[in-house]
C-alpha positions as CSV (number, residue, x, y, z in Angstrom):
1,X,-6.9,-16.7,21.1
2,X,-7.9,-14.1,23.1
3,X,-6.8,-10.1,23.0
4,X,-7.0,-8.2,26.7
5,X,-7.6,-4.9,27.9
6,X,-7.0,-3.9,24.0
7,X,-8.3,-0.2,23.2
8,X,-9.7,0.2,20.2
9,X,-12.4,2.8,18.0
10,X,-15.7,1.9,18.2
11,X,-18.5,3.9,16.6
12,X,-16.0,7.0,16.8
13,X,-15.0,6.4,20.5
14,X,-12.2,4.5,22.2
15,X,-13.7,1.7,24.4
16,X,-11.5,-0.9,26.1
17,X,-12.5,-4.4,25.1
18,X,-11.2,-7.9,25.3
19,X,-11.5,-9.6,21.7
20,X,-12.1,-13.3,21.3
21,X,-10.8,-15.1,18.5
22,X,-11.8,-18.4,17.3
23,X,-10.8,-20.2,13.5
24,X,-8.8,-17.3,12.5
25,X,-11.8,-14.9,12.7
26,X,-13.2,-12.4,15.4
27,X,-15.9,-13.9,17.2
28,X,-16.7,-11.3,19.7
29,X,-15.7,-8.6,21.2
30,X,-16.7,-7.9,25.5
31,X,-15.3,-9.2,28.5
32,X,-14.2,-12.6,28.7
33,X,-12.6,-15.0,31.5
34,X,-9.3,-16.9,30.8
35,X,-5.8,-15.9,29.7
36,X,-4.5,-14.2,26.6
37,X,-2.2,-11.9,25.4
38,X,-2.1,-8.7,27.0
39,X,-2.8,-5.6,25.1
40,X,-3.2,-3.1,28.2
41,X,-1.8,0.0,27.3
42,X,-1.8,-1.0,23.6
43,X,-4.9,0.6,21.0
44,X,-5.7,-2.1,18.6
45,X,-6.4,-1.9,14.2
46,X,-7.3,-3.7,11.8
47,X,-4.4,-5.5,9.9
48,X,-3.4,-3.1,6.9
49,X,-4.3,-3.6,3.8
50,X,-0.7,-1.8,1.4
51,X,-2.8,-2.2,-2.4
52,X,0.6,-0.6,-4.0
53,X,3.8,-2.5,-3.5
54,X,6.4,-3.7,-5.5
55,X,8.0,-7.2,-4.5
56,X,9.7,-7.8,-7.2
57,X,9.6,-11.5,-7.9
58,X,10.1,-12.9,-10.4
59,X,13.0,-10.9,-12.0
60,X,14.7,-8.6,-9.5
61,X,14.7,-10.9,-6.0
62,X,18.2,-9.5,-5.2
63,X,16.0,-6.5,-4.1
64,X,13.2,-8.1,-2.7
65,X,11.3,-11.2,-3.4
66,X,7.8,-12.5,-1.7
67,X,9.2,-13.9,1.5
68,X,11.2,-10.8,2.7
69,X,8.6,-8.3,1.7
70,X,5.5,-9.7,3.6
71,X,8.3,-10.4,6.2
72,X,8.8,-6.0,6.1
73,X,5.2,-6.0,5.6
74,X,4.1,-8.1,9.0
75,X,6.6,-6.0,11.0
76,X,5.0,-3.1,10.2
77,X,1.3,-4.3,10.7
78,X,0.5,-4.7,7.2
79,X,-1.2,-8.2,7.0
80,X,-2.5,-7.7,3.4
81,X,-0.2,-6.3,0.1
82,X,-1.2,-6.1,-3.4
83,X,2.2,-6.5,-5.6
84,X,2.1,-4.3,-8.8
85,X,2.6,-6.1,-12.5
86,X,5.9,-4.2,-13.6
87,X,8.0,-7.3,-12.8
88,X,10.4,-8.5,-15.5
89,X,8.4,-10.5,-17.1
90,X,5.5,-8.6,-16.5
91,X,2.3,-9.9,-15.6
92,X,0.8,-9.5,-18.4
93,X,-0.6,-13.2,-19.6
94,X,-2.3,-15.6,-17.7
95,X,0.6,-17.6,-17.3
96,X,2.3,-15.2,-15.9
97,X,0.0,-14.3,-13.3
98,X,0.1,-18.5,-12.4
99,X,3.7,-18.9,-11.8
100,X,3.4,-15.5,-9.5
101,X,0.9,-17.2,-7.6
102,X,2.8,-20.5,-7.4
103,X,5.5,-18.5,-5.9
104,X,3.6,-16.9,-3.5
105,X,1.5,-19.5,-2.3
106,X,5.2,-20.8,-0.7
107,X,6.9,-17.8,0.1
108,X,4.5,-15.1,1.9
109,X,3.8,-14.8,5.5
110,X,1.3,-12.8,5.2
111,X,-2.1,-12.4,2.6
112,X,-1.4,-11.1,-1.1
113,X,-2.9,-10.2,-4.2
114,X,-1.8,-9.4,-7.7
115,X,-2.5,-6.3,-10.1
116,X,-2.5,-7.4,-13.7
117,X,-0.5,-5.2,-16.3
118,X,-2.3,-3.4,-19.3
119,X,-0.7,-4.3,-22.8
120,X,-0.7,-3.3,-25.5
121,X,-2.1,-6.4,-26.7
122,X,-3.4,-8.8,-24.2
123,X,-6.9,-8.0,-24.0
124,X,-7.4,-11.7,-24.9
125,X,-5.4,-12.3,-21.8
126,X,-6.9,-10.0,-19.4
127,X,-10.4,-11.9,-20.1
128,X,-8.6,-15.4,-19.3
129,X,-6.9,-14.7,-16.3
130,X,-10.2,-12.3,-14.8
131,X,-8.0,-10.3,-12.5
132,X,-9.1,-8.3,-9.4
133,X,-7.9,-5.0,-10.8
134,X,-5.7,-4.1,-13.7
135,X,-2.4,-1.2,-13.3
136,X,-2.1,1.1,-16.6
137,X,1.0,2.9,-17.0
138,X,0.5,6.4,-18.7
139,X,4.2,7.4,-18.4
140,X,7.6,5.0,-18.7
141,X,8.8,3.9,-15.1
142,X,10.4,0.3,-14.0
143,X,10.2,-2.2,-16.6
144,X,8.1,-2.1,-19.7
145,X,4.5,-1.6,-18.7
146,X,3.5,1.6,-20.8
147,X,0.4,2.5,-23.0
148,X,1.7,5.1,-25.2
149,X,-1.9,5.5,-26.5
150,X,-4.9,6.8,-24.9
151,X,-7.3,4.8,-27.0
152,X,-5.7,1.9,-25.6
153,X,-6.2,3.2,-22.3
154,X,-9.8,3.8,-23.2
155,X,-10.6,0.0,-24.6
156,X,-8.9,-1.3,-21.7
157,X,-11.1,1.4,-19.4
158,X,-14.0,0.1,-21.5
159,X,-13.1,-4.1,-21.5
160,X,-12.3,-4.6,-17.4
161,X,-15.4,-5.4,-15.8
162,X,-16.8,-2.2,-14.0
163,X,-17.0,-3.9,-10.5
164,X,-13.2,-3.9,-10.8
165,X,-11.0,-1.0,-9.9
166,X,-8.4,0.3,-12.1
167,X,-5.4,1.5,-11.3
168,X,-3.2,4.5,-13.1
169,X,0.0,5.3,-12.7
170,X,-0.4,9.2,-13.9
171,X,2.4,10.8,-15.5
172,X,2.1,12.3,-19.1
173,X,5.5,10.9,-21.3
174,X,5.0,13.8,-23.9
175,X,5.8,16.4,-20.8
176,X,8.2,14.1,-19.2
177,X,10.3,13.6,-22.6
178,X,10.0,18.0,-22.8
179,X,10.7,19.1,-19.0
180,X,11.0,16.4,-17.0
181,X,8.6,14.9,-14.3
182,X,7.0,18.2,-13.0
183,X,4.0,18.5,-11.0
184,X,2.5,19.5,-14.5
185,X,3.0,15.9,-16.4
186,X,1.1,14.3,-13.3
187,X,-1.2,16.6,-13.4
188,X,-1.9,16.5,-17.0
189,X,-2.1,12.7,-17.1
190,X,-4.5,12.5,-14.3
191,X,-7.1,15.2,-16.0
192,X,-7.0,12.7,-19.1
193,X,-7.2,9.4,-16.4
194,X,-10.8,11.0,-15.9
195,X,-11.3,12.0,-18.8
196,X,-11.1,8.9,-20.4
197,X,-12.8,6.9,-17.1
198,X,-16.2,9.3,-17.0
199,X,-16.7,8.5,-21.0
200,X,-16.0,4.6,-19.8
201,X,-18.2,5.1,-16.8
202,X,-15.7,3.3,-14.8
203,X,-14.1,3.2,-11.4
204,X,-10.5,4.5,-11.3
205,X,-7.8,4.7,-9.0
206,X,-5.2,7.6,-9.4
207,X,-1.8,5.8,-8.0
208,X,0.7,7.9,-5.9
209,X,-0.7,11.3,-6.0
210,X,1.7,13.9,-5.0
211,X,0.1,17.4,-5.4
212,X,-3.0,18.7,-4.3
213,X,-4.0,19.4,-8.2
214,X,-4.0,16.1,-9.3
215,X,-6.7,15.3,-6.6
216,X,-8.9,17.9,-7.3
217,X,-8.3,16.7,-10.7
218,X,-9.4,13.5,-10.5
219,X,-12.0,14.4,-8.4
220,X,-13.9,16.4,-11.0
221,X,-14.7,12.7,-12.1
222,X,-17.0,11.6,-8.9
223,X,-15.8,7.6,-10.0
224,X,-12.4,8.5,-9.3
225,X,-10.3,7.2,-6.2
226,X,-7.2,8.9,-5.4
227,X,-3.6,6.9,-3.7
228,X,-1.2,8.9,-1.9
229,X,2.0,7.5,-0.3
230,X,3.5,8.2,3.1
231,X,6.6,10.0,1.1
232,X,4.2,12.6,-0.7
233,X,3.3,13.7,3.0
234,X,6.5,13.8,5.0
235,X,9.4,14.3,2.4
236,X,9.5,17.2,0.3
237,X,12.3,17.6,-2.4
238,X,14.8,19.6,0.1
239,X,14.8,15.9,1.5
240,X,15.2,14.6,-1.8
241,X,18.7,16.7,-2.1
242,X,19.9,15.4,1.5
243,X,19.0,12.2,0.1
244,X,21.1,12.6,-3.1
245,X,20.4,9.4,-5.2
246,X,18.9,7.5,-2.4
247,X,16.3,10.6,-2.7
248,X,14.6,9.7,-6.7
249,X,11.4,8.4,-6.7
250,X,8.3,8.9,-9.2
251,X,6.8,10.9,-9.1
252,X,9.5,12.6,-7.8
253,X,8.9,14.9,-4.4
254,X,7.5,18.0,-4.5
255,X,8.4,21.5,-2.7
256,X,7.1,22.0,1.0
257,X,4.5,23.7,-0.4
258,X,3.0,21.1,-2.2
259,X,3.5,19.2,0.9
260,X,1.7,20.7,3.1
261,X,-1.2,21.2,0.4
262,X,-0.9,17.1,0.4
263,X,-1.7,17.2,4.7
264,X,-4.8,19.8,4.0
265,X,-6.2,17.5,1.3
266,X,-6.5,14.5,3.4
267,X,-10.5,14.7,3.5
268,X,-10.0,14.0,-0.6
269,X,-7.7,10.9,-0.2
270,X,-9.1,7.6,-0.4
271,X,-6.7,5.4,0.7
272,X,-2.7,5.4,1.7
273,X,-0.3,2.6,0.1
274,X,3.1,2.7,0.1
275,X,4.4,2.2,-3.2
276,X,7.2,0.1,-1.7
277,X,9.9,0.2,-4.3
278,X,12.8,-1.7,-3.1
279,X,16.1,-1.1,-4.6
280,X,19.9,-1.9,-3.3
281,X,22.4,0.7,-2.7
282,X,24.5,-0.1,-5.3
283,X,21.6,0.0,-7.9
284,X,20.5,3.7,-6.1
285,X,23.8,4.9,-6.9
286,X,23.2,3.7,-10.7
287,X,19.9,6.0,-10.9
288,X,17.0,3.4,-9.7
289,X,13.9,5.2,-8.8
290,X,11.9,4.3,-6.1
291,X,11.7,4.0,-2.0
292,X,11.1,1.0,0.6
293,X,8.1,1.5,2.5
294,X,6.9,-1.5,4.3
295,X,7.7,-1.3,7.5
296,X,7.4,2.2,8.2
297,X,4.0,3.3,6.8
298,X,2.1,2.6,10.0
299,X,4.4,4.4,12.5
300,X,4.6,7.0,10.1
301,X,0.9,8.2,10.4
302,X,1.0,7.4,14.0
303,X,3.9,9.6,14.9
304,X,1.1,12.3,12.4
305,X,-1.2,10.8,15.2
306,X,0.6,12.0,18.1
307,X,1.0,15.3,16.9
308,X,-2.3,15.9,15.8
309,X,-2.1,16.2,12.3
310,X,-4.4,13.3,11.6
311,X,-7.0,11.6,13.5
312,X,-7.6,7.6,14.4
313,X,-10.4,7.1,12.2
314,X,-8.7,8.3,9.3
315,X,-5.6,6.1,9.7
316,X,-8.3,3.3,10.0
317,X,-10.2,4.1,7.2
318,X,-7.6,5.2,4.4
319,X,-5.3,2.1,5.6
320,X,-7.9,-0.7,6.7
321,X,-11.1,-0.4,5.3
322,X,-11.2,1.8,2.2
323,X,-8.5,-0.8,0.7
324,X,-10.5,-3.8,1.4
325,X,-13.7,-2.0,-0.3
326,X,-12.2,-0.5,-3.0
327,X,-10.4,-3.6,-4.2
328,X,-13.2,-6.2,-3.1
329,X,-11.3,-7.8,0.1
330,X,-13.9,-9.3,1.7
331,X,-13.5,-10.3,5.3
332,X,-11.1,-8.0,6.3
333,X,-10.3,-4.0,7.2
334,X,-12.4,-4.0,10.6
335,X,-12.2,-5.3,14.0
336,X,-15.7,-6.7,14.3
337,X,-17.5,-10.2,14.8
338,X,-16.8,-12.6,11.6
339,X,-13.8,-10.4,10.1
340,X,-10.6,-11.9,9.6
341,X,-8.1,-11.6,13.2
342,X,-6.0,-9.8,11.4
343,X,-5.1,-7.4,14.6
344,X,-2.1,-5.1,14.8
345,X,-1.6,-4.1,18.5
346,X,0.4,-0.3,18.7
347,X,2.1,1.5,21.6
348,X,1.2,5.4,21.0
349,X,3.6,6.3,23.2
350,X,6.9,5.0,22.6
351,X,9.4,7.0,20.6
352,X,11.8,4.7,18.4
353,X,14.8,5.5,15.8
354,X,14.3,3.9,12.5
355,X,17.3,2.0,11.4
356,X,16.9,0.1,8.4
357,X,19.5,-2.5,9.3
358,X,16.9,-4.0,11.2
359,X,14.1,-4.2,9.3
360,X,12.7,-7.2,7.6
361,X,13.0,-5.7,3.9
362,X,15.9,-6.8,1.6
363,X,17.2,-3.6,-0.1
364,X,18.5,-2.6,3.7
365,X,18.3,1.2,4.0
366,X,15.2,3.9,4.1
367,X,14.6,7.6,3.7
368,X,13.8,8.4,7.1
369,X,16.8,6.6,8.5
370,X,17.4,7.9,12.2
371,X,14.0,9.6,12.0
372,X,12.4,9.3,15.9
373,X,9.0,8.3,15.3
374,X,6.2,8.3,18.3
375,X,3.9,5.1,17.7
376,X,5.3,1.6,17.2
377,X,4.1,-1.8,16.0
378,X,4.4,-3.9,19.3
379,X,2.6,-7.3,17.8
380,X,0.9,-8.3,14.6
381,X,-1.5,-11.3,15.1
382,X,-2.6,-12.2,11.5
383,X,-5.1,-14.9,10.7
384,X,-5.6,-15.4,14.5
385,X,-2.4,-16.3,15.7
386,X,0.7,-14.1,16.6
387,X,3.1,-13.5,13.5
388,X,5.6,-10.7,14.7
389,X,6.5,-9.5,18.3
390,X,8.3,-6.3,18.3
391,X,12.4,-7.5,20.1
392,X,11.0,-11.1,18.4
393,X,10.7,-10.4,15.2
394,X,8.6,-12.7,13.1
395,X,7.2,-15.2,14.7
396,X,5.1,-17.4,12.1
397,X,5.7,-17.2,8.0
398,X,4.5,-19.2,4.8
399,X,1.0,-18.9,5.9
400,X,0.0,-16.1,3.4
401,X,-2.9,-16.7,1.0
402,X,-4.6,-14.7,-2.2
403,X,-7.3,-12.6,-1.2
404,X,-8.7,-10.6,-4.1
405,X,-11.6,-11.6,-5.5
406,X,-11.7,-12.7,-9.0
């Protein structure tokens, strides 16, 4: 395959190149002679890495399973997700962790890992099944997954192999159960999350961060990596109240304030996932907690783009390459010679509605319904061949394969 006339960032600056692709991986990028697929007037990425979503299979496929949600994820230009452990069963055992592989390997159209679920009591497990990374759950959320005791958190800080990130889901219950889930029961969770990782001296991941405390927080810890989703930075909880049940989440949104403190703490963010938390109307309307995000996570931060509130090389870095690094994805996050082609082709310039009736995601609606955005998704070429064509829709699909190493 080749790419033409593509602009992309190189070394900081945008250059106009033609990219060569040969076996599914970049060979070069320069000027080349033949025909290709015409990217003039298009800036090119890396494919993005989403290392929080929620597919929900096995368990809960009625809202999602793994052939719609890499389906949502390609047409939105993520060509690698990481699905969370809180299924129902969780994947907590070895065996578990099999049959959602088995499940994947025929269903996703685009490249997946798993995050394994601290127990309780599967320590025994954990060392069998050697998982990329491991999710704890400090406070109760969907399904099961919950440590009520922080020296469980600490043996399993202390037992997963170093080289490994973990991931925390930061909520404190003992708040939650007294006031609800205020900025303060994040906050307090997170300053024991690295608390509890500096006396492991281990790597952790604060999931879904949603004030500017809890990063400064977990900052005071210099292993700690800090998540934020796309909602944390463009919804506050006014929107939550237009929403009405549509609008719960957790953490739940946070005043403008907050907000905006979220947009002037960017430099401390790490990376961006989008928690994708599929749930159908019907079960919204019975109290589920939790947003769809695949799909809309890229224009998002390119409409931000447009209007200067972030720059190119963030977007690159929090949603291609920090992901890959973090959570040892080799071969992927960068457009450059011997990287996966995992190339997501963008028109800055064209404005769009979102209308979830036509997106690729099962649960069929979306907080920022009828939201104009300025940045779209115009193809997806993943593994080196075109898998989704803006008007087209997906193009190619089963092809996905696991990409976290073990």
């Amino acid at each position: 395959m080749l790419i033409r006339n593509a602009t992309l960032l190189l070394e900081g600056k945008a250059a106009r190149k033609d990219i060569l692709i040969q076996g599914g991986k970049i060979k070069s990028m320069g000027h080349f002679r033949g025909k290709g697929i015409d990217a003039t007037g298009l800036f090119a990425l890396p494919g993005i890495i989403d290392a929080h979503v929620h597919l929900r299979e096995p368990g809960a496929t009625q809202k999602e399973d793994f052939r719609t949600g890499t389906r949502a994820a390609l047409s939105g230009g993520v060509t690698t997700v990481l699905d969370m452990p809180n299924t129902s069963p969780p994947t907590t055992t070895l065996a578990r962790l099999r049959e959602k592989r088995a499940l994947a390997s025929k269903k996703a159209a685009c490249d997946y890992g798993f995050h394994f679920g601290a127990g309780e009591d599967n320590f025994e497990e954990v060392k069998k099944a050697k998982p990329g990374s491991m999710k704890v759950y400090m406070g109760k959320t969907t399904g099961d997954l919950f440590l009520p005791d922080e020296k469980l958190i600490f043996r399993h800080f202390m037992n997963f192999p170093r080289e490994k990130p973990v991931v925390v889901h930061a909520e404190d219950q003992a708040i939650i159960d007294a006031e609800g889930r205020t900025p303060l029961a994040a906050q307090v969770a997170v300053a024991k999350a690295a608390m509890l990782a500096r006396r492991a001296s281990r790597r952790m991941c604060i999931a879904h961060a949603s004030t500017p405390r809890e990063i400064e927080l977990a900052k005071k810890w210099e292993k700690s990596l800090v998540e934020t989703c796309p909602h944390y930075l463009f919804l506050n909880e006014k929107d939550a109240e237009g929403l009405g049940c549509f609008g719960k989440v957790y953490p739940p949104l946070r005043s403008e304030r907050e907000r905006r403190g979220m947009w002037a703490a960017l430099g401390s963010i790490d990376y961006l996932s989008t928690d994708h938390a599929p749930h159908l109307p019907e079960e919204k309307e019975g109290g589920a907690a939790g947003f769809p995000g695949l799909g809309v996570s890229l224009p998002l931060m390119l409409d931000a783009y447009s209007r200067n509130l972030v720059g190119m090389d963030w977007i690159i870095s929090r949603m291609c390459e920090n992901p890959a690094r973090i959570f040892n994805i080799r071969g992927k996050g960068r457009i450059a010679p011997g990287f996966q082609a995992d190339i997501v082709l963008v028109d800055l310039r064209r404005e769009w509605k979102v209308r979830a009736d036509g997106m690729e995601s099962r649960c069929r609606w979306s907080p920022y319904e009828g939201r104009v955005l300025r940045g779209s998704v115009e193809k997806a070429i993943f593994r080196g061949e075109l898998a989704y064509e803006r008007g087209s829709g997906i193009i190619c699909e089963t092809k996905g394969k696991e990409v976290m190493a073990r």
